[in-house]
C-alpha positions in Angstrom: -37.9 -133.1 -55.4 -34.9 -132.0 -52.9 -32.8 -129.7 -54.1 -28.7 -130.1 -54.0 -28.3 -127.5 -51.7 -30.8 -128.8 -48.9 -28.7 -132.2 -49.4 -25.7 -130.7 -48.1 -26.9 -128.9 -45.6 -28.7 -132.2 -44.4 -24.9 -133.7 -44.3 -23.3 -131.1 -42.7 -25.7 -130.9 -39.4 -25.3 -134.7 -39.1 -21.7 -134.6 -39.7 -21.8 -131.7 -37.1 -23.8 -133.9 -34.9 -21.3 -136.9 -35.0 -19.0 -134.4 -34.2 -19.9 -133.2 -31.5 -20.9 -136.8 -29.8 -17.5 -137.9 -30.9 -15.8 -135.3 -28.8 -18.0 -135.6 -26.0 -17.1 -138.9 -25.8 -13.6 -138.1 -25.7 -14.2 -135.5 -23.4 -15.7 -138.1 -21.0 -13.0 -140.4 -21.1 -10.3 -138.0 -20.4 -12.0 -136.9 -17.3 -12.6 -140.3 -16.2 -9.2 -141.4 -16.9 -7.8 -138.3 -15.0 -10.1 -139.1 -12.5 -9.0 -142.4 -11.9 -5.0 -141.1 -12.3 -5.4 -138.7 -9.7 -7.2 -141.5 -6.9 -4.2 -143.7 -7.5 -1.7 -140.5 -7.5 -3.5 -139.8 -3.9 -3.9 -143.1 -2.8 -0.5 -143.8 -3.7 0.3 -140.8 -1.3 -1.4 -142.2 1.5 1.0 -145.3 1.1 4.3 -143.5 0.7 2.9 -141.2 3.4 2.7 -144.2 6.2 6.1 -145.2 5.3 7.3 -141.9 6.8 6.5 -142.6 10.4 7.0 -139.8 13.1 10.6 -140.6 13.9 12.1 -141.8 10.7 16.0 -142.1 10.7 17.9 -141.3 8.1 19.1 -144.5 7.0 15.2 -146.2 7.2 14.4 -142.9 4.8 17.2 -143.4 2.9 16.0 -147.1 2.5 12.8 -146.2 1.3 14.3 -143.3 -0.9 16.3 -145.9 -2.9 13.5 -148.4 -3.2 11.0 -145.8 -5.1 10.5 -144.9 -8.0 11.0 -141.4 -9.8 7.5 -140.9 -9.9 7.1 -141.8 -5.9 9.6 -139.7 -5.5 8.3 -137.0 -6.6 5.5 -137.9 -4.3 7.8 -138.3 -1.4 9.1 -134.6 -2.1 5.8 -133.2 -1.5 4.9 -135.6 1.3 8.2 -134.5 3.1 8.2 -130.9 2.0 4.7 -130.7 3.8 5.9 -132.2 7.1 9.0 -129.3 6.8 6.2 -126.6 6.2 3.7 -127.7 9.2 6.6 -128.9 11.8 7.3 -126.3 14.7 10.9 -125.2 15.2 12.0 -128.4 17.0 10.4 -131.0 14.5 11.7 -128.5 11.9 14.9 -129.5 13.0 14.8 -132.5 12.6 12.9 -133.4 9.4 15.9 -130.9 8.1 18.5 -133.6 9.8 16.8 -136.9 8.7 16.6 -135.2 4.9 20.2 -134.8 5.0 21.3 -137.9 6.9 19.5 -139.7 4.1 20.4 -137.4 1.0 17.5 -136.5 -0.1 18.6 -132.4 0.5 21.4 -133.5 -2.1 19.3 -135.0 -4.2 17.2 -132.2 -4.6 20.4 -130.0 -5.0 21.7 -132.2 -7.8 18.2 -131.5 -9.5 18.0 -128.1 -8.8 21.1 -128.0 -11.1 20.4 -130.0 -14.1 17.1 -131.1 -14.1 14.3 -130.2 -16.7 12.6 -127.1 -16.1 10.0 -128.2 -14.0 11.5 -130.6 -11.8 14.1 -127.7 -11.4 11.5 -125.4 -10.3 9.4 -128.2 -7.7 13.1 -128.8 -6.6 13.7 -124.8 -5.7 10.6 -124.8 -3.7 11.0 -127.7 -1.7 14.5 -126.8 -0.6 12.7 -123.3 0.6 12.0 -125.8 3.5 15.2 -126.6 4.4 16.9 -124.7 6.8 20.8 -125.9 5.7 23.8 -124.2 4.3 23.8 -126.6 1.1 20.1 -125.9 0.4 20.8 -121.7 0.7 24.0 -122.2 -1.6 22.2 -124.1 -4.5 19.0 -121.6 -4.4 21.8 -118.6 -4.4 23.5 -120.2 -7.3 20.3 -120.5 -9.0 18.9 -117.1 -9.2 21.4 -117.2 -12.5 19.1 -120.3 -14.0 18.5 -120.1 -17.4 14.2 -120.2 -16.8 12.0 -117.3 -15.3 10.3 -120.0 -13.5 12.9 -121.2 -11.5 14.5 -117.8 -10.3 10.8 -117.0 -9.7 10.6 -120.1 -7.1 14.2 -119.5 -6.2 13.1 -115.8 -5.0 10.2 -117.5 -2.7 12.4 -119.9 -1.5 15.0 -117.6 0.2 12.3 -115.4 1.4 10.8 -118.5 3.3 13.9 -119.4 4.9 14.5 -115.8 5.9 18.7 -116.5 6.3 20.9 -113.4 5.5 23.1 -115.9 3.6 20.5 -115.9 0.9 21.0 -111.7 0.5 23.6 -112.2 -2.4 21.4 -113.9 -4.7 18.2 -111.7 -4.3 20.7 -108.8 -4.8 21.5 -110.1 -7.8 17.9 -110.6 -9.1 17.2 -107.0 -8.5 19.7 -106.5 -11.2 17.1 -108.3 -13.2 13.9 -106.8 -14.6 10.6 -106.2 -13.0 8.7 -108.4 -15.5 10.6 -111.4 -13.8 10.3 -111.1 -10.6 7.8 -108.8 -9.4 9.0 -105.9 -6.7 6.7 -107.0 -4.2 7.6 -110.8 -4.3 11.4 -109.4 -4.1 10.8 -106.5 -1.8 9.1 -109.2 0.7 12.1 -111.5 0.2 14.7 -109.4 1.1 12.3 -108.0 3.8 12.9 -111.4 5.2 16.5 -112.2 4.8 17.9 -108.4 6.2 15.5 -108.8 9.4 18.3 -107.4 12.4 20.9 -106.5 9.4 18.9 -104.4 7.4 22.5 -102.0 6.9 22.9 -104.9 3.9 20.3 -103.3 2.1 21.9 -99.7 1.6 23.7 -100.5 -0.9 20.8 -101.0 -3.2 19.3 -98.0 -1.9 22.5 -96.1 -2.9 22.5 -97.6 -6.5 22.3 -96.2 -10.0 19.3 -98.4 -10.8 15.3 -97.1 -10.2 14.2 -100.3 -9.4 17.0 -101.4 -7.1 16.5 -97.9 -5.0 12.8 -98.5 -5.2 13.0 -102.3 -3.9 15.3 -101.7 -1.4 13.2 -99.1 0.2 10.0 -101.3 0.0 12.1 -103.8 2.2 13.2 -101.3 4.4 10.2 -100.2 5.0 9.4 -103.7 6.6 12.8 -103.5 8.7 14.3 -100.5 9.1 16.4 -99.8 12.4 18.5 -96.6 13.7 21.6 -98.4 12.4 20.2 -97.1 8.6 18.9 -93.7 9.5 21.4 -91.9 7.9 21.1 -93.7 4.5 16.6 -93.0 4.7 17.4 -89.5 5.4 19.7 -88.9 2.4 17.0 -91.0 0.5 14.5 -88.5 1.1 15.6 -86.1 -1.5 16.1 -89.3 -4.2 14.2 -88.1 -7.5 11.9 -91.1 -7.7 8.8 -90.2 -5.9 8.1 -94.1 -5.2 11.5 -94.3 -3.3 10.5 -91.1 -1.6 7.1 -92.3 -0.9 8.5 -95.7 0.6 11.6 -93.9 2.4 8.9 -92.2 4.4 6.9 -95.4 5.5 10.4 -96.8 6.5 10.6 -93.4 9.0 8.1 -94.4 11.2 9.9 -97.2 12.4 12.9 -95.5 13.5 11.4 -92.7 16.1 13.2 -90.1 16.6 13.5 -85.8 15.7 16.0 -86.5 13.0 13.4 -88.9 11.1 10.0 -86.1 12.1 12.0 -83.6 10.6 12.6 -85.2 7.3 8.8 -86.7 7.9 7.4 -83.2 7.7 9.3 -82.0 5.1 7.8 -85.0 2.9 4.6 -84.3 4.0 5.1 -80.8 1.5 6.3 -82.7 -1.4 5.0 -82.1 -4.9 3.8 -85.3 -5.2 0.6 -86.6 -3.5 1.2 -89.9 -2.5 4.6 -89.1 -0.6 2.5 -86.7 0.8 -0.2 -89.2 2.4 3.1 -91.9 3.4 4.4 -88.8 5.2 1.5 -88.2 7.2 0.7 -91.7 8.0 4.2 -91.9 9.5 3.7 -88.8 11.3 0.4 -90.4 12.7 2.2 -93.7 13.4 5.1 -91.8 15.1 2.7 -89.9 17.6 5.1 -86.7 17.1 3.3 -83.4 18.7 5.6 -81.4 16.4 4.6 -82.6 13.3 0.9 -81.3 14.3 1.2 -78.1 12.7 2.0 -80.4 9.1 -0.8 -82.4 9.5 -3.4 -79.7 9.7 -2.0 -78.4 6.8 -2.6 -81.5 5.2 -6.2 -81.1 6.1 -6.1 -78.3 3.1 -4.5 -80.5 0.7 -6.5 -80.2 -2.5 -6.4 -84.0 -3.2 -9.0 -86.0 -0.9 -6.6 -88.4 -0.1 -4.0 -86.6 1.5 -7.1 -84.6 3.4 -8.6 -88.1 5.0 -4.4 -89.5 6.0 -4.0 -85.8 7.4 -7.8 -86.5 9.7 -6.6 -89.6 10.9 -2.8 -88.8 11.9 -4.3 -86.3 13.4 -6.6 -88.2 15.5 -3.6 -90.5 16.8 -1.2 -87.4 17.6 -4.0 -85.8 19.6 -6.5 -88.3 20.1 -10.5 -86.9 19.1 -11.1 -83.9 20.9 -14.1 -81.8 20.5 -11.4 -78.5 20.8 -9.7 -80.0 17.8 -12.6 -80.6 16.0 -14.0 -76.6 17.0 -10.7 -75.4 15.9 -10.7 -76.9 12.7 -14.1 -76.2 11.9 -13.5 -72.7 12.6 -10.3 -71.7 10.9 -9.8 -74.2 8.3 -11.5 -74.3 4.9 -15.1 -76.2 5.1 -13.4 -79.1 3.2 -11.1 -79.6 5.7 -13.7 -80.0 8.2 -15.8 -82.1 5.9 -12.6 -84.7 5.9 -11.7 -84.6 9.5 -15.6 -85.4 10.3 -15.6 -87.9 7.0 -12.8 -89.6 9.3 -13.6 -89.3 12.8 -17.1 -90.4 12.4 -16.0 -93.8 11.3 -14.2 -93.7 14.6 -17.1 -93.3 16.7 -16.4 -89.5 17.2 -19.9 -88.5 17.4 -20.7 -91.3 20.1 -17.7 -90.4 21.8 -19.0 -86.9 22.4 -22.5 -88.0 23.6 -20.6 -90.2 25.3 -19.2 -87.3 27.6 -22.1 -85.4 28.4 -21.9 -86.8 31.8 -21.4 -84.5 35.0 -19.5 -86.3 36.5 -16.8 -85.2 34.1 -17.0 -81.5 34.2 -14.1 -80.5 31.6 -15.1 -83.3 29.3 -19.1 -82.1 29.6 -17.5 -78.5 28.4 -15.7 -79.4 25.9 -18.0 -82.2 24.3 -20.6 -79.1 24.6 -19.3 -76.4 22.9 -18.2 -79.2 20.2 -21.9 -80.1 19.6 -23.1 -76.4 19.6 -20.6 -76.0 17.3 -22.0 -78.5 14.6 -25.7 -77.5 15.0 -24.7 -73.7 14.8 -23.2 -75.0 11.4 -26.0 -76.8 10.6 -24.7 -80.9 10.7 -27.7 -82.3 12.7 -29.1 -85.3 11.1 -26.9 -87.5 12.9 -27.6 -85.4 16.2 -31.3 -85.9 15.6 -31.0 -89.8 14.8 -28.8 -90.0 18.6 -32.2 -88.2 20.2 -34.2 -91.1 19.2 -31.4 -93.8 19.4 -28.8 -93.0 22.1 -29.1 -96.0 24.6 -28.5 -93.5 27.6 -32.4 -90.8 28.0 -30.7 -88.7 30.0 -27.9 -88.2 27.5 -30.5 -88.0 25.0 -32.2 -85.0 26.7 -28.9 -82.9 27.4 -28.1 -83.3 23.2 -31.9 -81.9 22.6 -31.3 -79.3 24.9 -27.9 -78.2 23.7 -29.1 -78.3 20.2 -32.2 -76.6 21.2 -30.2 -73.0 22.3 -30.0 -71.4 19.4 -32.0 -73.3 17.1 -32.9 -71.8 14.0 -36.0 -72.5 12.1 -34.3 -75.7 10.1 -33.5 -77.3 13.3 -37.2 -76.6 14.6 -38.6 -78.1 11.3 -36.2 -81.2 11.8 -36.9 -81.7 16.1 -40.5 -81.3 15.9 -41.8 -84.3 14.0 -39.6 -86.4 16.6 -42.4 -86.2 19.5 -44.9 -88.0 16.8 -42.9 -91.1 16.2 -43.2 -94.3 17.7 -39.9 -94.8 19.1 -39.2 -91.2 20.4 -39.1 -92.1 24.2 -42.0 -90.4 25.8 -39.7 -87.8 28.0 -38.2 -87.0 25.0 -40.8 -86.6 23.2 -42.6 -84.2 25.9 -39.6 -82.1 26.4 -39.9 -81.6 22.1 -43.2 -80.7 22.7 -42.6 -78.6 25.9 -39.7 -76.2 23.7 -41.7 -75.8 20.6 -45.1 -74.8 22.6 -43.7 -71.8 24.5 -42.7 -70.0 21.5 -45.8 -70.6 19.5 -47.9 -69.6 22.4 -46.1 -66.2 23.1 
């Protein structure tokens, strides 16, 4: 006989099992009925879409505006916003004309102001493509919208239309907090809006606020001219390492010894990352006087500031086998191991095989003493993988026979097995065999 509680467990996997049918059946038929919504959604697009002929006048848009529907409008938007956002600067022009011959910019306006919340923000957006004065008002107006959303498409917006007249209102959303509207999306904005007039930014660099300072130095550091050098200098010494860091990258785009000086004081700082910025503008900057503070940077104790240090130093002196010698031989090994770490990914071991050509007597010398240099200090693999692989024999001989005067016995036990290998070239391989038989035989 079955027990009672075998019943109910009998019950509760079919129950169970109608359940989960029932809900796949649902499932199913809100993904087909989706499906078919968004085919008529797109066809319906296609229609609206034709209506819109290259050419349009305002009053045969207005026509068709009238005649639709809310939800072809909203349709329309996106089919108009898209012909904003692919037209060049001519056709621009004039899809921004026919949208305000035939109201539609006011329309949006009028939404933009007292719509729900997400008409309000797909109405921000769109006029983000609309190059006119009415447009930039409205989205200025509405960084003080009651919804996140909306000041967060109103912040895109003016960035996209890159007009100074939009400057106000992203000022004012820097007053906001950083959970809003992130300081990169706001940075980049007003990065935009200050391009030729970045002076409107100093302000905001001069404030009371962290973030505002830290913002506004972000977008400098997109646009800054000589016209705010004096403002980035006195920034240098701001508390906030961030700003610091930032006030550095800005540097490098206003050449000059005024901005070096301040550049190689940052590149001391107590903290690491204004250190790196520093150096990075130094490198960008090409200045031969702030050599001295890069190779110091080659003896930072944090690795990054050691690998931004190699490579400013290989654009402010290009790679040179002396500066590599020098380094190697009266800097810590560390900072050798990062300048190599660095140049090597530049090519700076092909570049000195590279010059062991006659025909260029100083570079021959230099590239020479360089590559004694790293076998006497006992870097060779990659110097032994270039005798078997260098495209150029000739230049393949010279490396084995500078790496062959003074070889000790670990370079002997590392040359020797080349002659044996298959793709050792057979002069190569002969002048291995040629060194290492003289010695044995005496």
């Amino acid at each position: 006989m079955t027990s009672p509680s075998l019943h109910l467990v009998e019950s509760a996997v079919v129950i169970l099992g109608l359940c989960s049918v029932g809900l796949a059946i649902v499932l199913y038929l809100f993904m087909h009925i989706h499906h078919h919504l968004q085919l008529a959604c797109g066809a319906r697009r296609v229609i609206l879409a034709a209506r819109l002929a290259p050419g349009l006048k305002g009053d045969d848009l207005k026509a068709v505006w009238l005649q639709s529907s809310q939800q072809d409008r909203e349709i329309l938007g996106d089919v108009l916003a898209d012909r904003c956002r692919s037209a060049d600067g001519v056709g621009e022009e004039a899809v921004r004309q026919v949208l305000v011959e035939a109201g539609i910019v006011d329309y949006w306006v009028r939404v933009l102001r007292a719509g729900s919340e997400s008409r309000r923000v797909r109405a921000a957006l769109r006029l983000g493509y609309v190059q006119d004065a009415v447009a930039i008002e409205a989205l200025v107006r509405a960084v003080e919208d009651s919804s996140a959303e909306v000041r967060r498409a109103t912040t895109l917006s003016l960035g996209r239309l890159q007009d100074p007249r939009g400057i106000p209102g992203l000022l004012r959303l820097a007053q906001r907090p950083r959970s809003e509207i992130p300081d990169l999306s706001l940075a980049a904005a007003l990065a935009a809006c200050t391009k030729g007039c970045p002076e409107r930014l100093t302000p905001l660099l001069k404030g009371q606020g962290v973030r505002q300072r830290q913002v506004a130095a972000w977008a400098l550091s997109e646009v800054a001219e000589s016209s705010v050098l004096p403002e980035l200098l006195a920034a240098t010494h701001d508390v906030e390492p961030e700003v610091r860091a930032k006030v550095a990258r800005a540097l490098s785009q206003v050449p000059g010894p005024d901005s070096r000086r301040a550049l190689i004081a940052l590149a001391g700082d107590s903290m690491w990352f204004v250190r790196v910025r520093a150096l990075a503008a130094l490198g960008r900057q090409r200045a031969p006087e702030g050599e001295e503070a890069v190779l110091r940077g080659l003896e930072d104790k944090v690795r990054e500031v050691r690998y931004r240090a190699a490579y400013a130093l290989r654009q402010i002196r290009g790679m040179r086998g002396e500066t590599m010698t020098g380094v190697l031989k009266a800097r810590p090994r560390m900072s050798f191991n990062s300048l190599m770490s660095e140049w090597d990914r530049a090519g700076f071991l092909w570049f000195l095989a590279g010059e062991l050509r006659p025909s260029s007597p100083s570079g021959f010398r230099e590239s020479c003493e360089a590559l004694k240099a790293l076998a006497a200090h006992g870097l060779t693999r990659v110097l032994v993988d270039f005798i078997l692989v260098y495209p150029d024999v000739k230049t393949r001989l010279r490396l084995l026979h500078i790496m062959l005067t003074g070889a000790g016995p670990d370079l002997r036990m590392k040359l020797m097995p080349l002659a044996d290998q298959p793709e050792c070239d057979r002069r190569v391989a002969a002048a291995i065999r040629k060194a290492f038989s003289e010695p044995a035989s005496a």
